[in-house]
N, C-alpha and C positions, 0 to 999 in steps of 0.2 A: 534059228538062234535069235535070241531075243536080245533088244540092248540094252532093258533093265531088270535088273533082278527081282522078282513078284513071286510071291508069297501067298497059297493059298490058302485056305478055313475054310470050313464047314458056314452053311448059313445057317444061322439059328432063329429064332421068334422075335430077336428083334433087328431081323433084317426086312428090308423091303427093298421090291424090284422097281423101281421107273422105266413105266413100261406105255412107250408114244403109241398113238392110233392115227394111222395113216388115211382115213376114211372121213367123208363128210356127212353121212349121214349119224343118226346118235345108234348107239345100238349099248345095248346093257347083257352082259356078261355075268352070268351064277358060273362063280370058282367051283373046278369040278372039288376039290377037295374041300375046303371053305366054308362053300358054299354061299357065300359072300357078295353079293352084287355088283360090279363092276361097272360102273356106267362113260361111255365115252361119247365125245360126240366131235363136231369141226370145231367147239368151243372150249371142250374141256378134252382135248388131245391127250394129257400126260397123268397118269394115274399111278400113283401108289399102290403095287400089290403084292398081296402074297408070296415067298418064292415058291410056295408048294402048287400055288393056280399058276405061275406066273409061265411054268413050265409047260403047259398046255398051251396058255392064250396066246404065246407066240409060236405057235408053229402056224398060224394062219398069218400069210405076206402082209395082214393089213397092219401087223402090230411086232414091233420092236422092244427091244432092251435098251434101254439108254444109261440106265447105270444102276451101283445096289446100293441102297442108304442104310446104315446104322442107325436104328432109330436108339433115341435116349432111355436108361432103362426104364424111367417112371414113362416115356411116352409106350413102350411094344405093349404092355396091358389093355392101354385103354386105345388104341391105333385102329381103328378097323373101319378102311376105306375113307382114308384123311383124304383129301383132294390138295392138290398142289398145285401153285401157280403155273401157269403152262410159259416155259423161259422164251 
């Protein structure tokens, strides 16, 4: 039982996952669907991605879901592999 009422949806194109990297070394990720490059590293931890890659790159323990953004409608077009400040 839950203590707040939450409401699911569909993610759509202009969803994006924030998705931490646990790892200190860099290592760069091609979205299996995407195909998209993902670059992480101990400096740029927190990355913007895909939810259709996003579903893959976490099933490995080094990387997390931290949360899913709405991107703006004019930003989901032209969005691909924004970097985000690491909070």
């Amino acid at each position: 039982m839950s203590c707040c009422p939450q409401t699911t949806a569909p993610l759509t194109e202009r969803h994006r996952i924030k998705v931490r990297y646990g790892g200190g070394r860099t290592v760069v990720i091609k979205g299996p669907v995407t195909r998209i490059d993902y670059r992480f590293s101990g400096l740029e931890r927190l990355q913007l991605v895909d939810p259709r890659d996003a579903v893959a790159i976490v099933r490995n323990p080094l990387f997390w879901i931290e949360a899913v953004i709405e991107l703006a409608t004019t930003e989901a077009g032209t969005s691909r592999n924004r970097r985000s400040a690491d909070a």
